[in-house]
N, CA, C and O atoms as a GROMACS GRO file, in nm:
protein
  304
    1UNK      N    1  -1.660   2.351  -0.566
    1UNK     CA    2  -1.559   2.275  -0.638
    1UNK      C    3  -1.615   2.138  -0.673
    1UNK      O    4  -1.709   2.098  -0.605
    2UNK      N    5  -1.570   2.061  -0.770
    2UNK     CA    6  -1.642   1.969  -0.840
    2UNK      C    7  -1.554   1.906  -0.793
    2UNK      O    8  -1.451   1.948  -0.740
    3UNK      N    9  -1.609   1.733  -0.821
    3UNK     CA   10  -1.490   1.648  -0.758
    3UNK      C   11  -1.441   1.571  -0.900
    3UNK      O   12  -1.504   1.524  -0.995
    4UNK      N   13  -1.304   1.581  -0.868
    4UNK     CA   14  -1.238   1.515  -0.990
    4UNK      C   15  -1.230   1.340  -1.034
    4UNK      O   16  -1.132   1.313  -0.964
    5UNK      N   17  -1.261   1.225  -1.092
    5UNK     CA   18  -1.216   1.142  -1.073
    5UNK      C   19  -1.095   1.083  -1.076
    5UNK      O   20  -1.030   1.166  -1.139
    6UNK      N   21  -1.030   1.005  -1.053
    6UNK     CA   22  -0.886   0.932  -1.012
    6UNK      C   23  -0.878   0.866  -1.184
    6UNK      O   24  -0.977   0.815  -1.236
    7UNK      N   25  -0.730   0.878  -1.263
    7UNK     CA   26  -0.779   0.798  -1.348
    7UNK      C   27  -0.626   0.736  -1.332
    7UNK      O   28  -0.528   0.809  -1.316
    8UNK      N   29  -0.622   0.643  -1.335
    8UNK     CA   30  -0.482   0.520  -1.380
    8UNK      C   31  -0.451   0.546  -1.519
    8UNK      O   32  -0.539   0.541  -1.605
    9UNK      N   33  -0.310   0.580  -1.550
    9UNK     CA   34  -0.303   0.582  -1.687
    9UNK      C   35  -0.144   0.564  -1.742
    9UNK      O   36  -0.051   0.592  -1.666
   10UNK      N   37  -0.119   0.514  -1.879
   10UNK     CA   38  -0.007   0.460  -1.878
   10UNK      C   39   0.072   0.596  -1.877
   10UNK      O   40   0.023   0.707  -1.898
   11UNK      N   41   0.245   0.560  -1.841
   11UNK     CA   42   0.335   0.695  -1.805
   11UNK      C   43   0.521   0.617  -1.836
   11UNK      O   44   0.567   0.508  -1.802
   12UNK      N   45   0.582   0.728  -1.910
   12UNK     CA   46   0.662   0.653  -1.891
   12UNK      C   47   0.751   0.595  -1.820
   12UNK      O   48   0.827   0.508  -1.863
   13UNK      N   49   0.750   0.637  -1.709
   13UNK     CA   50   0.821   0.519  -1.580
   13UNK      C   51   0.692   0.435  -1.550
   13UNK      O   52   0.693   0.408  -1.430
   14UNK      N   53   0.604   0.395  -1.599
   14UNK     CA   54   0.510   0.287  -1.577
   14UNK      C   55   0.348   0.326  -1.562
   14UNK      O   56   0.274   0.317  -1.660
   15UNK      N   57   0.322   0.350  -1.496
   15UNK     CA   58   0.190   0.395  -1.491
   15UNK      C   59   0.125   0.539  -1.391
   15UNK      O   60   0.190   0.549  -1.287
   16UNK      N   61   0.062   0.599  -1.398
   16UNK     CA   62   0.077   0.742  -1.300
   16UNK      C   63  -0.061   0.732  -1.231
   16UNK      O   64  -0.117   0.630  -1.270
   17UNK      N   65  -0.112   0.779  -1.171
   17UNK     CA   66  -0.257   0.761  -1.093
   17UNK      C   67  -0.262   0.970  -1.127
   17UNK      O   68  -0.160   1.039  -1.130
   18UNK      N   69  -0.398   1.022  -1.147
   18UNK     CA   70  -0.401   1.156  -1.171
   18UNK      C   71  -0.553   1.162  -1.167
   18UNK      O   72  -0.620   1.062  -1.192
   19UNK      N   73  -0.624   1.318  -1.126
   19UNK     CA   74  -0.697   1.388  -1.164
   19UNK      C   75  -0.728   1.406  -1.287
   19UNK      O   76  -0.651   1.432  -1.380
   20UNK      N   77  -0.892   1.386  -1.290
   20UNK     CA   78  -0.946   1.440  -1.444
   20UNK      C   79  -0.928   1.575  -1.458
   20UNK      O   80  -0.972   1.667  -1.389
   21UNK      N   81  -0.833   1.578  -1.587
   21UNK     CA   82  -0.824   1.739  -1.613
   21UNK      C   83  -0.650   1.792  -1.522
   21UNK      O   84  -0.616   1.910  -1.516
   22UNK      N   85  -0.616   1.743  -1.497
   22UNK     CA   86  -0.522   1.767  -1.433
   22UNK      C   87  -0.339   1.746  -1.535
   22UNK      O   88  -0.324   1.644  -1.603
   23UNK      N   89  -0.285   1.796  -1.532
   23UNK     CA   90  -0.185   1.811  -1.646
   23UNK      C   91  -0.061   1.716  -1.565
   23UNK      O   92  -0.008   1.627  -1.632
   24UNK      N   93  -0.017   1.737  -1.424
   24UNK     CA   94   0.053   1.641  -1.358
   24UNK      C   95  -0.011   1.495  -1.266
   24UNK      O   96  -0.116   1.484  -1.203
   25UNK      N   97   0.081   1.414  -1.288
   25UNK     CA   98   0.036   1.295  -1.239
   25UNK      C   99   0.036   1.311  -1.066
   25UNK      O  100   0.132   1.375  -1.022
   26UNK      N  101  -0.050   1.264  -0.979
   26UNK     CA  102  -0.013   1.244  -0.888
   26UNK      C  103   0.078   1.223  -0.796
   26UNK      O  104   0.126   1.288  -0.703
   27UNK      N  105   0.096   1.066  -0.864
   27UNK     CA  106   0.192   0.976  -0.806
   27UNK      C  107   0.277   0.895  -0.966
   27UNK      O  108   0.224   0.932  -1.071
   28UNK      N  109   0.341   0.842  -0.975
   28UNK     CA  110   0.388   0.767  -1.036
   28UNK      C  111   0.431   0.588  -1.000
   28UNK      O  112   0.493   0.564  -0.896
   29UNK      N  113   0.401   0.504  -1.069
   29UNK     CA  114   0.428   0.383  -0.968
   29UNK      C  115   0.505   0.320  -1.133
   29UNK      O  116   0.503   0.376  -1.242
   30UNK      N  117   0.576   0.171  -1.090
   30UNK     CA  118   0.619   0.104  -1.144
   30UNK      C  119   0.510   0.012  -1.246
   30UNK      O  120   0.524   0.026  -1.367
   31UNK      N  121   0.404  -0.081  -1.196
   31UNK     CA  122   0.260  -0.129  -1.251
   31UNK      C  123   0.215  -0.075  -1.229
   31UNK      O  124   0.245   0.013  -1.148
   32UNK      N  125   0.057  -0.096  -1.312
   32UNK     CA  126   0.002  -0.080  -1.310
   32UNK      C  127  -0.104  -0.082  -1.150
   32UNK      O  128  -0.166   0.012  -1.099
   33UNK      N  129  -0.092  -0.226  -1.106
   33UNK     CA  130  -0.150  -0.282  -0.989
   33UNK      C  131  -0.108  -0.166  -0.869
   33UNK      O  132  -0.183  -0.135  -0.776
   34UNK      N  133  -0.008  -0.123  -0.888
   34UNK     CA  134   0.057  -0.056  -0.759
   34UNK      C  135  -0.002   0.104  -0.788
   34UNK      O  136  -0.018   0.180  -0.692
   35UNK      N  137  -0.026   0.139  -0.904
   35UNK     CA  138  -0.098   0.273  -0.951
   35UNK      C  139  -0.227   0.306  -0.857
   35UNK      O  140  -0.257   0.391  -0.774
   36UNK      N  141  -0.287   0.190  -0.916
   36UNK     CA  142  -0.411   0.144  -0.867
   36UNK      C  143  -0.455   0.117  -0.697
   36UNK      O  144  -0.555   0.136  -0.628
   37UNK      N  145  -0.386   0.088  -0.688
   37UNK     CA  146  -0.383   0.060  -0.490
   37UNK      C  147  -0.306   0.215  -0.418
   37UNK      O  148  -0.308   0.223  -0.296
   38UNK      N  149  -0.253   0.307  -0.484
   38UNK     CA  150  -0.210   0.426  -0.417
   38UNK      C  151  -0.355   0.489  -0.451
   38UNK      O  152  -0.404   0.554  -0.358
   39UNK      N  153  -0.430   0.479  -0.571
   39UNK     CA  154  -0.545   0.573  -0.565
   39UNK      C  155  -0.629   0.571  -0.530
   39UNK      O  156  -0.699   0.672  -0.520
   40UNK      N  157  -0.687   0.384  -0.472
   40UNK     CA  158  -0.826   0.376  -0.430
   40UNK      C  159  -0.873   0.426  -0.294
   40UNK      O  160  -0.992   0.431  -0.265
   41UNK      N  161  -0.758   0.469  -0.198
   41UNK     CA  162  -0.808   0.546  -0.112
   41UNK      C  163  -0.836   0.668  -0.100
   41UNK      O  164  -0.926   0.720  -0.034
   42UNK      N  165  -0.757   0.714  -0.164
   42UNK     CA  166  -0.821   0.849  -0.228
   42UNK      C  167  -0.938   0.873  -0.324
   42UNK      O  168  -0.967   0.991  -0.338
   43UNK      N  169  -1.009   0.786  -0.391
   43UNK     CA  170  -1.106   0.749  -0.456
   43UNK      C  171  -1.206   0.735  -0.407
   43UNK      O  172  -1.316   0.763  -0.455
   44UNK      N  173  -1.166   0.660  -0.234
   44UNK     CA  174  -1.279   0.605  -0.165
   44UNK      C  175  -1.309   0.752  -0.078
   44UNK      O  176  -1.421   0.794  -0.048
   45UNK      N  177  -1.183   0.815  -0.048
   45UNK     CA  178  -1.217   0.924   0.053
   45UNK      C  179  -1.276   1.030  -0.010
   45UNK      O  180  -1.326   1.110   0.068
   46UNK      N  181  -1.290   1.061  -0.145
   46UNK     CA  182  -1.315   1.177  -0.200
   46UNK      C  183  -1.453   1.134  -0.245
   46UNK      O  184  -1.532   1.225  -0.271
   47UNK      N  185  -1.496   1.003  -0.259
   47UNK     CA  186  -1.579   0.930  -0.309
   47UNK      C  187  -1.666   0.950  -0.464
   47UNK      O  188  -1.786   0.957  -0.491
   48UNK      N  189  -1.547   0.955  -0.544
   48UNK     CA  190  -1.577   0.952  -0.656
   48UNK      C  191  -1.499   0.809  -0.755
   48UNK      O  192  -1.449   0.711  -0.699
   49UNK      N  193  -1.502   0.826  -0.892
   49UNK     CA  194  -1.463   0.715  -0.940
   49UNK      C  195  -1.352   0.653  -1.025
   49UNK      O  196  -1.337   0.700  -1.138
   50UNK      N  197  -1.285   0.569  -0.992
   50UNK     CA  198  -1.119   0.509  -1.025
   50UNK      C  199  -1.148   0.473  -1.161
   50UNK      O  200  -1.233   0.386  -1.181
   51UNK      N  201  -1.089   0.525  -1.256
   51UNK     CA  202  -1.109   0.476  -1.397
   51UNK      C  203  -0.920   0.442  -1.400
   51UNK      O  204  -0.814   0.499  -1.375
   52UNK      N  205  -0.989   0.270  -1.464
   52UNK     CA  206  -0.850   0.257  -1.526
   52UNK      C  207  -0.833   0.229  -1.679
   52UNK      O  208  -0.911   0.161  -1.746
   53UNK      N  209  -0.684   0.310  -1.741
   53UNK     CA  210  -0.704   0.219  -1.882
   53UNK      C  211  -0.591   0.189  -1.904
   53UNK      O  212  -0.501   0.242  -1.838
   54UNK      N  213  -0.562   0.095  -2.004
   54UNK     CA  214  -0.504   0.034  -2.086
   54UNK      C  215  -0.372   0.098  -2.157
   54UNK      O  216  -0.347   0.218  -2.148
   55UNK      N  217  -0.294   0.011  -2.223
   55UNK     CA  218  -0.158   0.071  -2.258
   55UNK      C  219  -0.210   0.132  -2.381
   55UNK      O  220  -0.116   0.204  -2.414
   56UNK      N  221  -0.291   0.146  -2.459
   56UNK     CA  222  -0.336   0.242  -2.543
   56UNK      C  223  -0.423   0.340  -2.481
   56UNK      O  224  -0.462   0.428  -2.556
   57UNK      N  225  -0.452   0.343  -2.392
   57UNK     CA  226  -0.517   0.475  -2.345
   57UNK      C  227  -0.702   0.469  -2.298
   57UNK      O  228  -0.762   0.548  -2.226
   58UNK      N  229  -0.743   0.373  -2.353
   58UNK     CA  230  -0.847   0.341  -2.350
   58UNK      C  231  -0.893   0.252  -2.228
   58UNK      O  232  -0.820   0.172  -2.168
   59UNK      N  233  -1.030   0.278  -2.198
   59UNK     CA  234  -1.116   0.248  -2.053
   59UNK      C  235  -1.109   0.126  -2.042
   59UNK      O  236  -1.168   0.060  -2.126
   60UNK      N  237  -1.032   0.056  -1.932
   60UNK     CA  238  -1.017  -0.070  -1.926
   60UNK      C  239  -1.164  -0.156  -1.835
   60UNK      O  240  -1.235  -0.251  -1.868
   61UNK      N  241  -1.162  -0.075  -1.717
   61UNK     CA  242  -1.239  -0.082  -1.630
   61UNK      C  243  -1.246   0.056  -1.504
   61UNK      O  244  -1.168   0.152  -1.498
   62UNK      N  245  -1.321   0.037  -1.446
   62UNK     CA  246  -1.351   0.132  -1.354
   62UNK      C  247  -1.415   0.080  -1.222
   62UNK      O  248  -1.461  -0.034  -1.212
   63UNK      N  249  -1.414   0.192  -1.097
   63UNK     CA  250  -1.470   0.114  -0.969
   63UNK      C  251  -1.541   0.272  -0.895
   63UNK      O  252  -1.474   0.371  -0.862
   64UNK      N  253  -1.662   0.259  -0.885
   64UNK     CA  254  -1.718   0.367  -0.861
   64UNK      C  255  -1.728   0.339  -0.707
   64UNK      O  256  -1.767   0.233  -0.658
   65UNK      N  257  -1.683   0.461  -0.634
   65UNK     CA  258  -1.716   0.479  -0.501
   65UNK      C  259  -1.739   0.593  -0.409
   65UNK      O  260  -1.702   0.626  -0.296
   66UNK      N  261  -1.858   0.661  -0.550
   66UNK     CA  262  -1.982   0.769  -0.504
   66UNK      C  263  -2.107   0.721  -0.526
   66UNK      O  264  -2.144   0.604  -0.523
   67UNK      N  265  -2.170   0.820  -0.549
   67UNK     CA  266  -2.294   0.813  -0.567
   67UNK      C  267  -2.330   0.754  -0.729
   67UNK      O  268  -2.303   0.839  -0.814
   68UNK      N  269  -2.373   0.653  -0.773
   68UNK     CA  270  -2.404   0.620  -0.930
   68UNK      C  271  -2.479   0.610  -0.938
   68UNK      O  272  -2.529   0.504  -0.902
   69UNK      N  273  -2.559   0.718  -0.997
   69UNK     CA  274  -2.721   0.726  -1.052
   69UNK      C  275  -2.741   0.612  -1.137
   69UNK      O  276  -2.855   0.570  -1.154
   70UNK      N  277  -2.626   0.550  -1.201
   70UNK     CA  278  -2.612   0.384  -1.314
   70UNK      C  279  -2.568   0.293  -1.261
   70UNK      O  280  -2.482   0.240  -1.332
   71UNK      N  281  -2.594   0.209  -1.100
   71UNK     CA  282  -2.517   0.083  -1.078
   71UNK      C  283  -2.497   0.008  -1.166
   71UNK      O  284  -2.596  -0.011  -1.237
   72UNK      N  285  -2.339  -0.085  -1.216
   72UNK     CA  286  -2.404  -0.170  -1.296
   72UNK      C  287  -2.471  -0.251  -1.269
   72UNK      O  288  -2.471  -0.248  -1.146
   73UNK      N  289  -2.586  -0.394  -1.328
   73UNK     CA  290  -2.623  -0.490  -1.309
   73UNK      C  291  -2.506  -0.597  -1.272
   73UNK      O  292  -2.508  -0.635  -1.155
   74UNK      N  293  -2.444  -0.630  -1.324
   74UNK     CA  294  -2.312  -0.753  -1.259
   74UNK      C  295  -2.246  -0.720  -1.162
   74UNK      O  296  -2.211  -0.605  -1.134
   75UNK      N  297  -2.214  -0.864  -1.074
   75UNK     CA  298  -2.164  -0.813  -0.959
   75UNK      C  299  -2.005  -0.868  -0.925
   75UNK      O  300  -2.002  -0.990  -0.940
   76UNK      N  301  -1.899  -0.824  -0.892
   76UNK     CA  302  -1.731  -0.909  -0.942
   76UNK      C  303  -1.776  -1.002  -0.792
   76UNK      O  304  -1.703  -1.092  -0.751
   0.00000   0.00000   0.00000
């Protein structure tokens, strides 16, 4: 089994945390911020990577916590 990444994405009660490829949301949260903090442990335990995006749909940022054959160079 392949591991799925976590993606944050907008929903209409606010934002949903879900599996790549996956047709239901996880969880559902109110923000965004709160999306985001239900998935990173599951992100961290499965150890793959939290993609979040934007109210258009698009890659806002991301937080990798597997293996990345591409670290980025910058560090937050």
């Amino acid at each position: 089994m392949t591991k799925r990444n976590l993606h944050v994405v907008p929903h209409e009660e606010g934002c949903a945390a879900k599996r790549g490829g996956a047709d239901r949301a996880s969880s559902v949260h109110p923000t965004q911020r709160e999306a985001q903090e239900a998935a990173r442990p599951a992100a961290k335990r499965d150890r793959v990577e939290l993609v979040i995006h934007g109210r258009d749909g698009k890659i806002r940022d991301s937080e990798s916590y597997g293996h990345d054959p591409n670290p980025p160079k910058d560090r937050r």
